[in-house]
C-alpha positions, 0 to 999 in steps of 0.5 A, spaced: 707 770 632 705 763 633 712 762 636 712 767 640 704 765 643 707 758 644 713 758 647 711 765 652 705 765 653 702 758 651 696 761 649 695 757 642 694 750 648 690 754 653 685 758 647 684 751 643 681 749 650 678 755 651 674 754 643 673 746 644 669 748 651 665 753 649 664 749 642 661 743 646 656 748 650 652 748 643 652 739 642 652 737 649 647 737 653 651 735 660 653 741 663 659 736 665 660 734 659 663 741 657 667 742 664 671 737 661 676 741 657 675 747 662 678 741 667 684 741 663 685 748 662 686 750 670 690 745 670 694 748 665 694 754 667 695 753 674 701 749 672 704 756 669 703 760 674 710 762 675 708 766 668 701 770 670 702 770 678 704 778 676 696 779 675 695 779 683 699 785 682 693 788 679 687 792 683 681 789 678 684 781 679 685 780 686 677 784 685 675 778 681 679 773 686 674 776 692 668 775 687 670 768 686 672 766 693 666 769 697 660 766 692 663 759 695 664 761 702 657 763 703 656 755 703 658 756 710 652 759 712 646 755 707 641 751 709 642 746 709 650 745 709 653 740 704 661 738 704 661 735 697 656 741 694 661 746 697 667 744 694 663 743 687 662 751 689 669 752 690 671 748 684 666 752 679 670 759 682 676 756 680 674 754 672 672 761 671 678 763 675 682 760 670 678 761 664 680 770 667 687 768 667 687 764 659 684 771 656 689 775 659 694 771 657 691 770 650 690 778 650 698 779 650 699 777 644 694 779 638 690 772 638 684 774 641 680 779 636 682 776 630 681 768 631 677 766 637 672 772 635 672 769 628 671 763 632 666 763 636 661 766 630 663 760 626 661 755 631 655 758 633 652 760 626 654 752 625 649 751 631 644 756 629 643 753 623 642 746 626 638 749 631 633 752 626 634 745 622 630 742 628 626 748 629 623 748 622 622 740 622 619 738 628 616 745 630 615 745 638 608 747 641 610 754 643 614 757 637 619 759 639 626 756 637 631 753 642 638 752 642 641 745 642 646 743 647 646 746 654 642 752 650 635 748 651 632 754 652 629 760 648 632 765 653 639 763 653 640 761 645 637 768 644 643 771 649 649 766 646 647 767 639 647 775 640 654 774 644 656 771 637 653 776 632 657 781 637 663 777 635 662 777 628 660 784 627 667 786 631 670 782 627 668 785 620 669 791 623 676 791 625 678 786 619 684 788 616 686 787 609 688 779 608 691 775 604 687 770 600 693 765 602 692 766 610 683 768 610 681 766 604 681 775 603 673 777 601 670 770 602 671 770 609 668 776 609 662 774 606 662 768 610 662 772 617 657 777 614 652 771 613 654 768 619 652 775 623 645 774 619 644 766 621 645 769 628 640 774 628 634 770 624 636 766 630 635 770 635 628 773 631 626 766 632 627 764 639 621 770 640 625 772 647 624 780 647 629 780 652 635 778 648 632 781 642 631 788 645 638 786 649 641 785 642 638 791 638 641 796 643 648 792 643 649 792 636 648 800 637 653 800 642 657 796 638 657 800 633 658 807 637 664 805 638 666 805 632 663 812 630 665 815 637 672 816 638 672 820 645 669 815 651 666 820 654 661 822 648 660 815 648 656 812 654 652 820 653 650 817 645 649 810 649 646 812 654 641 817 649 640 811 644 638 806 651 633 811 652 630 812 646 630 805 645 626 803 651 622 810 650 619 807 643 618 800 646 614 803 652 610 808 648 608 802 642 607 798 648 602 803 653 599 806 645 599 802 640 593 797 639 594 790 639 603 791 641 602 790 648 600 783 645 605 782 642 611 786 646 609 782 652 605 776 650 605 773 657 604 780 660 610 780 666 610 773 666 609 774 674 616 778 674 614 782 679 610 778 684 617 773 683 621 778 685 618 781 691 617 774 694 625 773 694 626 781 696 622 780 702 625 774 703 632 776 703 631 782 708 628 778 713 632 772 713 639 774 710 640 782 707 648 783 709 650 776 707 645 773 704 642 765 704 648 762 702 649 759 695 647 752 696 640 755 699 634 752 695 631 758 691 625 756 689 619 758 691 612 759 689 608 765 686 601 765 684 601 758 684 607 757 679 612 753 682 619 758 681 626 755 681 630 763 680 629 770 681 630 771 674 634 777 676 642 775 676 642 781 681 637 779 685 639 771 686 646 774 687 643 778 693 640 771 694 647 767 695 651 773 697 646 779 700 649 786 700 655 785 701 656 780 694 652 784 691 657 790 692 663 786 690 659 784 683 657 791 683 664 794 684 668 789 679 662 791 673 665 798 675 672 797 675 672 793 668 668 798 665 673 804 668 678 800 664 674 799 658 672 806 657 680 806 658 683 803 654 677 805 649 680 805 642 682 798 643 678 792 639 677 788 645 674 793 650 669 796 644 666 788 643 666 787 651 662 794 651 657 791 646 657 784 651 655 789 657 650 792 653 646 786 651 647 783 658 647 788 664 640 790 662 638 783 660 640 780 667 635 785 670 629 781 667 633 774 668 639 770 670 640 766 676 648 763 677 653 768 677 659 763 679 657 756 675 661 751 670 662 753 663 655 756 660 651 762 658 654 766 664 661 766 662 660 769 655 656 775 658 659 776 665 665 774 666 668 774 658 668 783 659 671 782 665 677 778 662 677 782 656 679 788 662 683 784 666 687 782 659 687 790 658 690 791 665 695 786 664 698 787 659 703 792 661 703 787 668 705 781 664 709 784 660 714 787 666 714 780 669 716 777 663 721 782 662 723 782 669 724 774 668 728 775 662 733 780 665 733 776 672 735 769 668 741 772 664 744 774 671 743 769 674 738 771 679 734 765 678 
C-alpha cells in the first residue's frame, strides 16, 4: 500500500503536509505561518496535474471550481477595489483548491480513515491538553477556555476540538483488529478513547453552547450511522434527534428557572439586531451579486462595534448575494447526495457527522467561506473533499487505467 500510494497517488507527500498545515493551526498564531506548508502542497499537486485532471470530469468538482472562482471575482465589484487584495483572493481559492484535490488523491487508497483521523485526534488532544494547561494556570477573566495557535478563541477551539472528537470517535468505530507490531493493538485504542475525552472536557470548558450543542447532536449522528444501515432511515432518525435536541433545549430554556441563564448567558448576544442590519444591507445595496468580498462588514449594532455577520451564510450572501449563496447551497446539496450515496463508506459517515456539528453551527456563526488554512476547511470544505474523494475514485481509477493502457501501445 505504501508503494503504491507513493509511486501512483504520491499520497504519502501531499497527506504529510496536509497533517503538518493543520498541526501548525494549533501553535502558530500567524494565519500565514500555517499557509506555509499549504503553499507547497498546491504546488505539488498542481505539478501533478496530469494525474488528477480527470476530477473535471466530475459534476460535483467543477461545482466546487465554480464556488471557488466566484468568491474572488466578486473583488471586482467591492468597494473600494484593490489589486493585490484581489489576488490574495484568488490565492486563497486556489489552497483550498488544492487542499480538495489531495483528499480526493488520499482517498484512492485506504489512508484517509486509518491515519489522517488518527492523526488529527492526536495532535488535537495534544493541543487541548495544552490549552487547558494554560487555561488552569493562568485562568482568564470570563472563563471560558481558549485555543492556542490561530484557535484563539472559545468558538473556534469548541468546533475544532469536536471536529477531532469526531475523527477519533470514527476511528474507534471502524478500527479493525491490529497488530501490536503495526498500532500498538489495545493500547491505541485507549490511547484514542482518552484523547476523544480530553477533547470533549475541552470543549465543556470553552463554555460555547453553540459548539457544544453542535458537538452533541454530531456525536448522535455519528453514531447513527453506525446503527442505521439504510441512508434513508438515517436523516428521518436525524432529523428526529435534532428536533428533539433542540426541543429540550428550548423547553429548559423558556420553562426551567434559572436555565435561560445559564443556556444563554448573554441573552442573543445582539444575534438578531446583527443579522437584520446586514440582511437590510444586503437587499438594498447587493442581493443578486452581493457587496464584494473585499467590502468592509463591519458595522455597529446597538452601540457594539460588529466585525461579521456571525452567520456563515449571511456573510456569503454578503460577499457573493443569491447567487453565491446558490452555489454554496447547491455544492452542500450535491456532496450530501453523494455522501448519502456512498453511505456504508467510512468517510462519508464522519463527513455526515462534520455537517451535522457544522451546518447548524454556521447559522449562529462563521464569516469567511473561502480563506487560508483554518477552522473552515475542518468544517466546510473537509466534507465536500470527503465527497469529491468518494466521487473520484472510479474517476480516478479509469484515468489511471486508461494512462496505464495508453503508455503500453505507445499512445503517449
Amino acid at each position: 500500500m505504501w508503494r503504491h500510494g507513493l509511486v501512483e497517488y504520491r499520497v504519502p507527500i501531499s497527506a504529510t503536509l496536509m497533517i503538518v498545515a493543520l498541526a501548525s493551526m494549533f501553535v502558530l498564531t500567524s494565519q500565514s505561518g500555517s499557509s506555509f506548508a499549504t503553499y507547497v502542497l498546491a504546488v505539488y499537486v498542481f505539478a501533478g496535474a496530469k494525474r488528477w485532471r480527470a476530477l473535471f470530469l466530475d459534476w460535483g468538482f467543477l461545482l466546487s471550481c465554480a464556488l471557488l472562482l466566484y468568491i474572488p471575482l466578486t473583488s471586482l465589484w467591492s468597494t473600494p477595489w484593490d489589486a493585490r487584495d484581489a489576488f490574495g483572493q484568488m490565492i486563497r481559492a486556489t489552497l483550498v483548491f488544492a487542499f480538495l484535490v489531495s483528499i480526493a488523491e488520499c482517498m484512492q487508497v485506504d489512508w484517509f480513515r486509518q491515519r489522517m483521523t488518527l492523526a488529527l485526534t492526536i495532535i488535537a488532544a495534544l493541543a487541548a491538553l495544552a490549552a487547558m494547561w494554560v487555561f488552569f494556570a493562568d485562568p482568564p477573566e470570563e472563563g471560558r477556555l481558549n485555543g492556542l495557535g490561530q484557535l484563539d478563541t472559545h468558538v473556534m477551539a469548541g468546533m475544532v476540538y469536536a471536529v477531532a472528537a469526531l475523527a477519533g470517535t470514527a476511528w474507534l468505530l471502524t478500527a479493525q483488529p491490529m497488530r501490536a507490531a503495526a498500532w500498538g493493538g489495545r493500547a491505541a485504542k485507549w490511547g484514542v478513547r482518552a484523547a476523544v475525552v480530553v477533547l470533549i472536557l475541552a470543549i465543556l470548558l470553552t463554555a460555547s453552547r453553540n459548539a457544544i450543542a453542535a458537538c452533541a447532536l454530531a456525536l448522535i449522528c455519528l453514531l447513527l450511522t453506525h446503527w442505521i444501515g439504510s441512508a434513508g432511515r438515517y436523516l428521518v432518525v436525524a432529523a428526529l434527534c435534532a428536533l428533539a435536541l433542540g426541543g429540550a433545549l428550548a423547553a429548559t430554556y423558556f420553562f426551567v428557572p434559572g436555565a435561560d441563564a445559564h443556556i444563554l448567558p448573554r441573552g442573543d448576544s445582539f444575534r438578531l439586531g446583527i443579522w437584520a442590519d446586514y440582511l437590510g444591507r444586503i437587499a438594498s445595496d447587493g442581493p443578486w451579486f452581493g457587496m464584494g468580498v473585499l467590502t468592509d462588514d463591519s458595522t455597529e449594532v446597538e452601540g457594539w462595534p460588529v466585525l461579521h455577520p456571525h452567520n456563515l451564510y449571511l456573510a456569503v450572501a454578503w460577499q457573493g448575494g443569491l447567487f453565491g449563496v446558490g452555489l454554496m447551497l447547491a455544492l452542500v446539496a450535491a456532496t450530501l447526495r453523494t455522501l448519502l450515496g456512498h453511505y456504508a463508506a467510512a468517510e462519508a459517515k464522519l463527513a455526515l457527522a462534520i455537517w451535522a456539528l457544522a451546518l447548524p453551527a454556521y447559522l449562529i456563526d462563521g464569516y469567511e467561506l473561502v480563506d487560508k488554512i483554518g477552522w473552515t476547511w475542518l468544517l466546510f470544505w473537509l466534507p465536500v473533499a470527503i465527497g469529491q474523494g468518494l466521487r473520484g475514485r472510479a474517476v480516478l481509477e479509469d484515468a489511471r487505467r486508461f494512462g496505464t493502457q495508453a503508455t503500453a501501445f505507445g499512445l503517449r
